[in-house]
C-alpha positions as YAML, in Angstrom:
chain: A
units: angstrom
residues:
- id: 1
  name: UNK
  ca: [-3.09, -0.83, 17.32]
- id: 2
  name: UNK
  ca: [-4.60, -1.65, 13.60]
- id: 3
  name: UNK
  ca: [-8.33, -1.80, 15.61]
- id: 4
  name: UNK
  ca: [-7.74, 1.43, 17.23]
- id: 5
  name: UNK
  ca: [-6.06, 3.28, 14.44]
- id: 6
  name: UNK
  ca: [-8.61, 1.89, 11.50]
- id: 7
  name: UNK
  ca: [-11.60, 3.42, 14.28]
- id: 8
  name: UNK
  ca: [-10.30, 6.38, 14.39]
- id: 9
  name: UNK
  ca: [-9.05, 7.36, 10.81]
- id: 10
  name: UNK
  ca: [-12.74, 6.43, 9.12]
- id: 11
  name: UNK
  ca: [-14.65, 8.65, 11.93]
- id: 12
  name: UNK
  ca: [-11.65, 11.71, 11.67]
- id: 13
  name: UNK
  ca: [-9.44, 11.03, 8.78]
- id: 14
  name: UNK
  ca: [-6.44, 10.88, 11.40]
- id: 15
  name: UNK
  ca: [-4.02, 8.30, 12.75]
- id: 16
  name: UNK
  ca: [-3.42, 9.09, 16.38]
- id: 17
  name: UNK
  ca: [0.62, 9.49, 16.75]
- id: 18
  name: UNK
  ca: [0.46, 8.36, 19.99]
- id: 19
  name: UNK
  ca: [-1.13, 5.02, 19.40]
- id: 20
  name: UNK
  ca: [1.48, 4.12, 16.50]
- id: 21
  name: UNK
  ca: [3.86, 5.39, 18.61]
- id: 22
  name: UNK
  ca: [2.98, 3.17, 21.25]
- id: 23
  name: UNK
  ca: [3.11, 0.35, 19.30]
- id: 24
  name: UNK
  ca: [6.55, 1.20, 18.04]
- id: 25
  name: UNK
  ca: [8.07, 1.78, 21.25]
- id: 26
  name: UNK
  ca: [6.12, -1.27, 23.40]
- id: 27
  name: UNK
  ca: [6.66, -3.87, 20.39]
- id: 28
  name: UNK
  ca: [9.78, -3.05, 18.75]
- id: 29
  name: UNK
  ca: [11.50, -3.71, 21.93]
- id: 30
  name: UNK
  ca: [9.57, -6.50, 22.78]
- id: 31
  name: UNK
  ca: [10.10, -8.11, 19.19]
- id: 32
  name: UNK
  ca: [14.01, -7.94, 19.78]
- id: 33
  name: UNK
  ca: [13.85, -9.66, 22.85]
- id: 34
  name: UNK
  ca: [11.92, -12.38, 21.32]
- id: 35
  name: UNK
  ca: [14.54, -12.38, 18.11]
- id: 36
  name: UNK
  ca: [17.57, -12.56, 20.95]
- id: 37
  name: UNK
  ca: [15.83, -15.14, 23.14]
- id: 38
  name: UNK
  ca: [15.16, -17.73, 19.58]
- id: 39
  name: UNK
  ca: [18.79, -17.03, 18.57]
- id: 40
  name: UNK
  ca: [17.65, -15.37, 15.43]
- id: 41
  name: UNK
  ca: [19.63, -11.67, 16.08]
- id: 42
  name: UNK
  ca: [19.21, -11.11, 12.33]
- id: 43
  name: UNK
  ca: [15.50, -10.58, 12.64]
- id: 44
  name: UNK
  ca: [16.10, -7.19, 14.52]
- id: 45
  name: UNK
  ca: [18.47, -5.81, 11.23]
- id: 46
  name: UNK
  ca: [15.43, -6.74, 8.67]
- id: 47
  name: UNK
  ca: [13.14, -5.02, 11.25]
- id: 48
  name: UNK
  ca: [15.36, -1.63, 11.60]
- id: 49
  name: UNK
  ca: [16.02, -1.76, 7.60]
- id: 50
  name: UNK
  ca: [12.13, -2.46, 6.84]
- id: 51
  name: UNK
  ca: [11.06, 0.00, 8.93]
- id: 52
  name: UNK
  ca: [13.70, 2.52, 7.34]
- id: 53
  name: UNK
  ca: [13.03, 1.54, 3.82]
- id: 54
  name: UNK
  ca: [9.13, 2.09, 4.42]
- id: 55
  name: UNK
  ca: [9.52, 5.22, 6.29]
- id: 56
  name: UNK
  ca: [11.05, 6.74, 3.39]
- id: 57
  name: UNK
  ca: [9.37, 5.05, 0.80]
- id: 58
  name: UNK
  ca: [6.26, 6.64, 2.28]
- id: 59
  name: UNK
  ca: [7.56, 9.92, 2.89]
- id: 60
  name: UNK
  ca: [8.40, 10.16, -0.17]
- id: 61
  name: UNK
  ca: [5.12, 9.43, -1.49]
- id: 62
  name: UNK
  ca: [3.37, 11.50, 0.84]
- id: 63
  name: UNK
  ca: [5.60, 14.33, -0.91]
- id: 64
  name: UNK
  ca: [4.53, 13.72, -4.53]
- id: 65
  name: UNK
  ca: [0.84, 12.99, -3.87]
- id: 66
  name: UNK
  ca: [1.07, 16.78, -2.32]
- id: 67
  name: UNK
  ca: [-0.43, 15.25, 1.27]
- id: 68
  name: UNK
  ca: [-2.72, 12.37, -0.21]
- id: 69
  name: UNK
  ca: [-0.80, 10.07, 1.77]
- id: 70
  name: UNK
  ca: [-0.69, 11.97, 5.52]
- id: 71
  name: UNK
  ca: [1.74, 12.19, 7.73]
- id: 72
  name: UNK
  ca: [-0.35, 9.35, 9.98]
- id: 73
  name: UNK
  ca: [-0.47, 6.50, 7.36]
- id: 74
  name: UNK
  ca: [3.47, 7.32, 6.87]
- id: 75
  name: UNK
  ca: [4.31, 6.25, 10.26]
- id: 76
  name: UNK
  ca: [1.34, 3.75, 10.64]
- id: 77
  name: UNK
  ca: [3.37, 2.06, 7.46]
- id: 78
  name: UNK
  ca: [6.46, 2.00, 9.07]
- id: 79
  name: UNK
  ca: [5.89, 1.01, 11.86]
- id: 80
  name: UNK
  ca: [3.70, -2.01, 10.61]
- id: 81
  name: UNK
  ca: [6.64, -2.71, 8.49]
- id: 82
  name: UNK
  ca: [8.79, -3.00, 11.31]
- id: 83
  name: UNK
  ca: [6.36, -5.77, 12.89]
- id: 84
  name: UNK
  ca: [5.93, -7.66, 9.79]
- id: 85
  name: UNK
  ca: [10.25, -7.11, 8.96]
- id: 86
  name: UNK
  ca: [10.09, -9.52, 12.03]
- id: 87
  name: UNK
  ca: [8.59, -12.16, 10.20]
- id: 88
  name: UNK
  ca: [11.02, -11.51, 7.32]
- id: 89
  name: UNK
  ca: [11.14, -8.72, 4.42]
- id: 90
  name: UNK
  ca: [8.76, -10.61, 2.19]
- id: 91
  name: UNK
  ca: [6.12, -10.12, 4.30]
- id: 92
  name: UNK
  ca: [6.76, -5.96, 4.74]
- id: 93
  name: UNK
  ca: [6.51, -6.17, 0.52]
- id: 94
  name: UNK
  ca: [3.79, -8.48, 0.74]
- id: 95
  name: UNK
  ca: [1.62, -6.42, 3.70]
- id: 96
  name: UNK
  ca: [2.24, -3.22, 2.25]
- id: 97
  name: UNK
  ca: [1.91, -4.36, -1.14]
- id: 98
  name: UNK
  ca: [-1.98, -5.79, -0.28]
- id: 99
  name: UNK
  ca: [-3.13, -2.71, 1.39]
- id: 100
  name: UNK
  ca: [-2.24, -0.69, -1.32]
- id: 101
  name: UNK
  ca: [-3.92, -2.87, -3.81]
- id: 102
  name: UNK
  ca: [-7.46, -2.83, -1.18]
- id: 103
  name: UNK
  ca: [-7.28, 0.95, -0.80]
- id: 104
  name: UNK
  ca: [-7.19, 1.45, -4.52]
- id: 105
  name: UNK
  ca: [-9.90, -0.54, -5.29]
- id: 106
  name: UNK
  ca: [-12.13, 0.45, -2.49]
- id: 107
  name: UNK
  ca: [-11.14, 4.17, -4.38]
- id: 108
  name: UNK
  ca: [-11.92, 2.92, -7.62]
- id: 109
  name: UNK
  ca: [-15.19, 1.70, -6.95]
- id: 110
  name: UNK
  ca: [-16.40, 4.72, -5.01]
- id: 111
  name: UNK
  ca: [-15.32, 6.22, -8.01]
- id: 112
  name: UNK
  ca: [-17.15, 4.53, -10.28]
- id: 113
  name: UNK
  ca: [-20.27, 4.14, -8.41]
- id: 114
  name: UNK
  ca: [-19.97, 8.26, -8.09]
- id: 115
  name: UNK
  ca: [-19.94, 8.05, -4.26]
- id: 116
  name: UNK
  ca: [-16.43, 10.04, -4.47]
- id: 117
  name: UNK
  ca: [-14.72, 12.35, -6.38]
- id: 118
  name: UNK
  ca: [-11.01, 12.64, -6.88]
- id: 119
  name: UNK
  ca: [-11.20, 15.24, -3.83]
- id: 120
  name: UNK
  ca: [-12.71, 13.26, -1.37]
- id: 121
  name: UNK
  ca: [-10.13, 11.97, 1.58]
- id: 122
  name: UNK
  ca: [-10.07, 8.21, 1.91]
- id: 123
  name: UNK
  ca: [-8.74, 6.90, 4.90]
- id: 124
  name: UNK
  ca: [-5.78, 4.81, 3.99]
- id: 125
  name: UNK
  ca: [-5.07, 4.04, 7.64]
- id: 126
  name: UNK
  ca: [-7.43, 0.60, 7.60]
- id: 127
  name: UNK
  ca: [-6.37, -0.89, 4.27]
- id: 128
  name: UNK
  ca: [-2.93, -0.91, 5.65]
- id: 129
  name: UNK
  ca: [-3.36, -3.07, 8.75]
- id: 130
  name: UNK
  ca: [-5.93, -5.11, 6.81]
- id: 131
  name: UNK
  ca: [-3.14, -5.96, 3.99]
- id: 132
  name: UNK
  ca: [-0.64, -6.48, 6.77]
- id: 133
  name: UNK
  ca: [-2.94, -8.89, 9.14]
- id: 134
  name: UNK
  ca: [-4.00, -10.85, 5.72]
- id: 135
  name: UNK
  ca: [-0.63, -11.63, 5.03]
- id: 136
  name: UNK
  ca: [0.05, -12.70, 9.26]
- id: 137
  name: UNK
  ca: [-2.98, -14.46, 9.54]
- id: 138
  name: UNK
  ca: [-3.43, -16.24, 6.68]
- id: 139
  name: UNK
  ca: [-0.04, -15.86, 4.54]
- id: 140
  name: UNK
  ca: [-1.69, -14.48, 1.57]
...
């Protein structure tokens, strides 16, 4: 999903609803079955919460930056959150956290290098899977 998704929002600026939603409704299951089957029920209440938490979080920030944060990268979020709320809540802060941090300096230095204006749409979409495979793959 973060392959597909990153493709498409540098070429169109867009997150596909379909392919998050895809992931949501093919993984979340799948990721509940795994948390039943290793005895660890719990993992499926951090992954509803996280998923929650972020959905709103993001929503709420897509409000007050009047659309900077779309509609895509709010559900891309939440649903990523809901992955990584499998691995525990830490990594949801920690994911999120990172591709927030990437995005804004990948902003700040096509700002300073004059290669973008405060106008110009940045697609948020990649830096969030990036942060949130960092911290899977390699436990920043």
């Amino acid at each position: 999903m973060c392959i597909e998704q990153s493709l498409i929002d540098i070429t169109t600026h867009r997150l596909t609803r379909s392919v998050t939603m895809r992931a949501a409704f093919i993984g979340g299951p799948l990721l509940s079955i795994a948390a039943i089957a290793n005895n660890h029920p719990g993992k499926i209440g951090v992954m509803v919460l996280s998923f929650t938490a972020t959905l709103l979080t993001f929503m709420t920030l897509s409000l007050a930056s009047k659309r900077g944060i779309g509609a895509g990268d709010v559900r891309l979020a939440a649903v990523l959150a809901m992955f990584l709320g499998y691995l525990g809540a830490q990594y949801v802060f920690q994911g999120l956290a990172l591709g927030f941090m990437l995005g804004g300096v990948v902003a700040l230095l096509l700002l300073i290098s004059r290669k973008a204006t405060r106008n110009t749409r940045i697609a948020f979409g990649p830096y969030i899977c990036i942060g949130a495979m960092a911290v899977v793959l390699l436990g920043v």
